[in-house]
N, C-alpha and C positions, 0 to 999 in steps of 0.2 A: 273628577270633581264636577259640582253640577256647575249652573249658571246662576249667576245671586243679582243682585239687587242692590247698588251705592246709591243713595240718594244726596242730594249737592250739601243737605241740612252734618254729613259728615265734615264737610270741611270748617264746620262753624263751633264743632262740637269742644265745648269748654274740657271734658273730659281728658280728653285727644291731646289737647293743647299742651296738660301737663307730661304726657309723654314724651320720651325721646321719639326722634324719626323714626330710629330702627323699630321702637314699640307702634308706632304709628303703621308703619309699612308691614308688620308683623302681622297688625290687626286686620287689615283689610284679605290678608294671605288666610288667614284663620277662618274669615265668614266661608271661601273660598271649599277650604278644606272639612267644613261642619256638614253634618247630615241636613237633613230634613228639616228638623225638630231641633236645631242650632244648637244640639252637641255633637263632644271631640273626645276624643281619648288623648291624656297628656301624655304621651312616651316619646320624653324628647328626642328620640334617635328620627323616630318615624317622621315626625315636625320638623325638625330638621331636614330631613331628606325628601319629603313630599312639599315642604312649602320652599324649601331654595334647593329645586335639583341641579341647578348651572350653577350655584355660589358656595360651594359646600366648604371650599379653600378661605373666602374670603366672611362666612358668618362661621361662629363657634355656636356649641351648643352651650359653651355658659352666655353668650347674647339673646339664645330662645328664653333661659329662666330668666335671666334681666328683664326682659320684656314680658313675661308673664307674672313676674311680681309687679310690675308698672300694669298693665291691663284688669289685675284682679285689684290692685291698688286703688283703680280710679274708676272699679266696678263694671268695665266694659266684659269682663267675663268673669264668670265664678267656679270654684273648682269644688269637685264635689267627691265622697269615696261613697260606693254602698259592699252591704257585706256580699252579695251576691258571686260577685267579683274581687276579691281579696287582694291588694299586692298592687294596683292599678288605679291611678289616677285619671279622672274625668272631669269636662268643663261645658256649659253651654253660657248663653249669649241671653243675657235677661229680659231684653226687648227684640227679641229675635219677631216674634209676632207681627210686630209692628212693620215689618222693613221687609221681610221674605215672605214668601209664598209656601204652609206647609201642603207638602201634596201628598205625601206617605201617613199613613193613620200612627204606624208604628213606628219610635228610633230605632237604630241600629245599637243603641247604649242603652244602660239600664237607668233609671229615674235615679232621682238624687235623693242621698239619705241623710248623711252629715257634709254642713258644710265648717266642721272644725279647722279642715288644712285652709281653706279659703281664710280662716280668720289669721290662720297662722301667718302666711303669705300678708293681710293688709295689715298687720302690726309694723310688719317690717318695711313697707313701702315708704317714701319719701317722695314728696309732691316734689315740683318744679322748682321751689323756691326752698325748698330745704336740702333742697340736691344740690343747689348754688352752694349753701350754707355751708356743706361736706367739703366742699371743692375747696372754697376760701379757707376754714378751719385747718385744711391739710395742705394748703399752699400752694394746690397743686402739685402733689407728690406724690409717688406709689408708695403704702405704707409699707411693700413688705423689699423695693432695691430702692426706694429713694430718689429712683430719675424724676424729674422735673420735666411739665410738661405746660408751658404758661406759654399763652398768647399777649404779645403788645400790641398797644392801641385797639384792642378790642373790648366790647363790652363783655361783660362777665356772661351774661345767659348764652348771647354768641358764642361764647368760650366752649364752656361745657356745651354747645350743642357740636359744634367744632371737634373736640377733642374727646367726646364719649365715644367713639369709635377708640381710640389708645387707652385714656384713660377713663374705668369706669367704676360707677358706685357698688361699692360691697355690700349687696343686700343680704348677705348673712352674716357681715359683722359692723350694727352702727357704727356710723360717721367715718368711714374709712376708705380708702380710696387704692386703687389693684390696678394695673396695666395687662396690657393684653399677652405680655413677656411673660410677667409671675400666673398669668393664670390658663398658660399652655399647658404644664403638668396636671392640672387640675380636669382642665377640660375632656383630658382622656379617660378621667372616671368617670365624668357628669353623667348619671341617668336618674329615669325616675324612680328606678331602686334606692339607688344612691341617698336622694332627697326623703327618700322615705325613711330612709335609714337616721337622717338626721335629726329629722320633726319627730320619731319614735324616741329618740333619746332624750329630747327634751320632755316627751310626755311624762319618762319614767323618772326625771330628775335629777338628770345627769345636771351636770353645773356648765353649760352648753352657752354660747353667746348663740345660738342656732346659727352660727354660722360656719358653714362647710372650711369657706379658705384661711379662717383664722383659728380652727380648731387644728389646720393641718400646720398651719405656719406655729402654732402653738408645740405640736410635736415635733418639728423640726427644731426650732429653738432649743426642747429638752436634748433631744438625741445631741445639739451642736453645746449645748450645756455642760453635759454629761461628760459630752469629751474633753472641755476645756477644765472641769476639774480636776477629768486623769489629769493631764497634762499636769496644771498647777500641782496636786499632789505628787505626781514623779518628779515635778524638779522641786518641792518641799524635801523628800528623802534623798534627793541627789546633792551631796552636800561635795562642792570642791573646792580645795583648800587654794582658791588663787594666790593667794599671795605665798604660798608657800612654791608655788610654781613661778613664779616671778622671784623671790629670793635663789632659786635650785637656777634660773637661767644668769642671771648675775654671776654667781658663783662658778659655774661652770663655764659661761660662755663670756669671757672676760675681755676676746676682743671681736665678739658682736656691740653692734649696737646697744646703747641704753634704752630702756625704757622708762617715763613716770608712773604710767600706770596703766590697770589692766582694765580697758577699757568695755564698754559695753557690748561692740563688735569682736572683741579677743574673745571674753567670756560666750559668748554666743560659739564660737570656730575651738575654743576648748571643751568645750560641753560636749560636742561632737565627737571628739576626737575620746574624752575619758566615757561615754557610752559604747562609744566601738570599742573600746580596751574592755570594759568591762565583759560584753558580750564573747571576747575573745576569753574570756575569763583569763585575764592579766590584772596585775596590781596597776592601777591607770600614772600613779605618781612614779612609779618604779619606769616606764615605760616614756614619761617625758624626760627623767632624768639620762635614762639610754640616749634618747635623742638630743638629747643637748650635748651629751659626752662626743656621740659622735660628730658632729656639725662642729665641736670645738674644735674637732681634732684634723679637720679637711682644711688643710689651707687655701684654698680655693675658696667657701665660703669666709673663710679669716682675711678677705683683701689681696691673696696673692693672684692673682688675675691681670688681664690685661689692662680693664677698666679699672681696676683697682677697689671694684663692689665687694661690699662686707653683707651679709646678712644680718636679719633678726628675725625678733619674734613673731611678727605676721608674715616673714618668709617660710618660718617653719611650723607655723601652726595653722597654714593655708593646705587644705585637706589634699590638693595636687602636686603638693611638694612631702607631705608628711611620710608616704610610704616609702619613696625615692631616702627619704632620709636615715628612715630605719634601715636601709641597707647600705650605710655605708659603713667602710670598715672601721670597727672599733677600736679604739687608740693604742688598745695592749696588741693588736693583730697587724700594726703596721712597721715593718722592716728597720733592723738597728741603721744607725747611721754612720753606719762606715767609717767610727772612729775621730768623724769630724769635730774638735772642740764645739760647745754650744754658742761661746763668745766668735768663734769665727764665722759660724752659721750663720746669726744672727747679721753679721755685720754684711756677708754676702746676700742673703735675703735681703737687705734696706739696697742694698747696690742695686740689685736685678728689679727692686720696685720702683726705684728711685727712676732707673734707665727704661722701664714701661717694655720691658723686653729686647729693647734696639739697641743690644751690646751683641748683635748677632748670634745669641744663645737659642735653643730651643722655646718653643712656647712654653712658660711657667705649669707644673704639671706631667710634664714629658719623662722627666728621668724620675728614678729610683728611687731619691733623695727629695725630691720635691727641689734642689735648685740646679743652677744654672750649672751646667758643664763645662763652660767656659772658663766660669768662674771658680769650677772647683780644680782645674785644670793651673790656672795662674796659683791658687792659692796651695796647691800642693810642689808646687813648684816654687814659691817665695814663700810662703809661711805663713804667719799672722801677721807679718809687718807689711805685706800686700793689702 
């Protein structure tokens, strides 16, 4: 890079003023980087890497186009295409004359032919005081996650000069406001192909806000669209008969727990469960009524236990107990009862619950019969009148 020429009448300059810093700082890197004859070629990879080669981490290249919409905005440079060169964008410096010394007869660039993209770029700019305007209007919010990024006890222009490093103006979609978070994905596309590619579409008539990060957030929204109608229409044709599943567990599971109703977290952990039935290509109601047979039929979940815990229906519609339950054994598959009266059963059952196990019998569970040994030991020995 040669040697240039700042003159003090820079720090005075109204132009300048409505810049951000960063556009400020950019500008003076820019005179830097221009030939002769105060032009540049815009290829923001190279502008990037030639004007901040130690900052490469901490400036993005969507901060070079920020700033070169602010610079051609407030006329400090102008962007030019000719056909010579196709595909490539160029810029010089309008009162270059004035300020530097030309010492080359010839540029290294070719003369300007349209300055169309330059109009395009200051359509879209926003001075100093309509950049406030953006900031208040959007509350200071990134339009596309919502963080909030508000300074207290500060005045507004401080603000935004403050926080335009985090939060910055979307000069490709008015009045809207992008953080530095949502506009990492983006920034891995940025070049001046890219840009070209955008400002072409709106020439042909695409219906284009010309802007890059809201034509993208635009598509993402569809694709997150798109999915949320599957969804909605599969559970339109997914029709399950809850209440018919809360009447089949009444009936079945008579000394489970009651239920009122089948709540908005039930239906949510049954949906689940008749999608996997389905997929297993099972009758999904056929396969709750299994599991309810079985879990009646386990006295252990029926209260016989130590703690004397009953289950229900969020115990067995809870996806880590649901398989455990299909395998238990089903009520016709478990062992006659040895002949015991049902009334005597019964009566030794309330005994061994009643005593919480501490009739020095087995743990409830242990034998054959599902009761006490103890107790069928006394009761075979005196009768029913034990």
């Amino acid at each position: 890079m040669a040697n240039r020429i700042l003159r003090e009448s820079i720090n005075e300059s109204k132009g300048l003023s409505e810049c951000s810093p960063f556009s400020q700082d950019l500008y003076k890197r820019l005179i830097l980087y221009a030939d002769d004859h105060g032009r540049i070629t815009v290829d923001i990879e190279i502008i990037w890497a030639k004007c901040f080669p130690r900052e490469l981490v901490g400036v993005s290249k969507n901060d070079i186009v920020s700033g070169l919409f602010e610079l051609v905005g407030e006329d400090k440079i102008r962007i030019y295409t000719c056909t010579e060169k196709p595909g490539q964008i160029f810029a010089h410096f309008p009162r270059w004359d004035k300020h530097q010394r030309v010492r080359n007869k010839k540029s290294k660039f070719p003369d300007p032919e349209s300055y169309n993209l330059n109009d395009w770029f200051m359509q879209k700019y926003l001075n100093r005081h309509q950049r406030l305007e953006v900031y208040k209007k959007n509350d200071f919010k990134c339009s596309v996650c919502k963080s909030e990024f508000k300074l207290k006890n500060c005045h507004p222009l401080r603000s935004i000069r403050l926080l335009s490093d985090v939060l910055k103006i979307n000069y490709f979609s008015s009045g809207k406001l992008i953080c530095a978070s949502c506009l990492f994905d983006l920034d891995l596309r940025m070049s001046t192909e890219f840009l070209l590619e955008i400002y072409q579409k709106e020439l042909d008539g695409h219906h284009l806000t010309g802007n890059l990060f809201e034509d993208e957030e635009q598509e993402t929204t569809n694709i997150e669209g798109d999915k949320k109608k599957d969804k909605k229409e599969d559970k339109e044709k997914l029709v399950i008969p809850y209440n018919e599943i809360k009447d089949e567990y009444h009936k079945i599971c008579k000394e489970l727990t009651k239920i009122r109703d089948i709540t908005e977290e039930r239906k949510k952990k049954i949906r689940v469960i008749w999608k996997d039935s389905l997929k297993k290509k099972e009758i999904p109601i056929d396969t709750f009524i299994d599991a309810f047979e079985r879990i009646s039929a386990s006295p252990w979940h029926n209260g016989k236990n130590n703690g004397n815990w009953i289950a229900n229906l969020d115990f067995i519609i809870n996806n880590k107990n649901w398989n455990n339950i299909l395998e238990l054994p089903r009520p016709e598959a478990r062992k006659p009862d040895d002949g015991i009266p049902e009334e005597t059963r019964k009566y030794i059952e309330e005994c061994y619950k009643k005593s919480r196990g501490q009739c020095g019998a087995l743990r409830y569970g242990e034998t054959k019969d599902k009761t006490c040994q103890i107790c069928i030991k006394l009761m075979k020995e005196k009768g029913a009148e034990w």
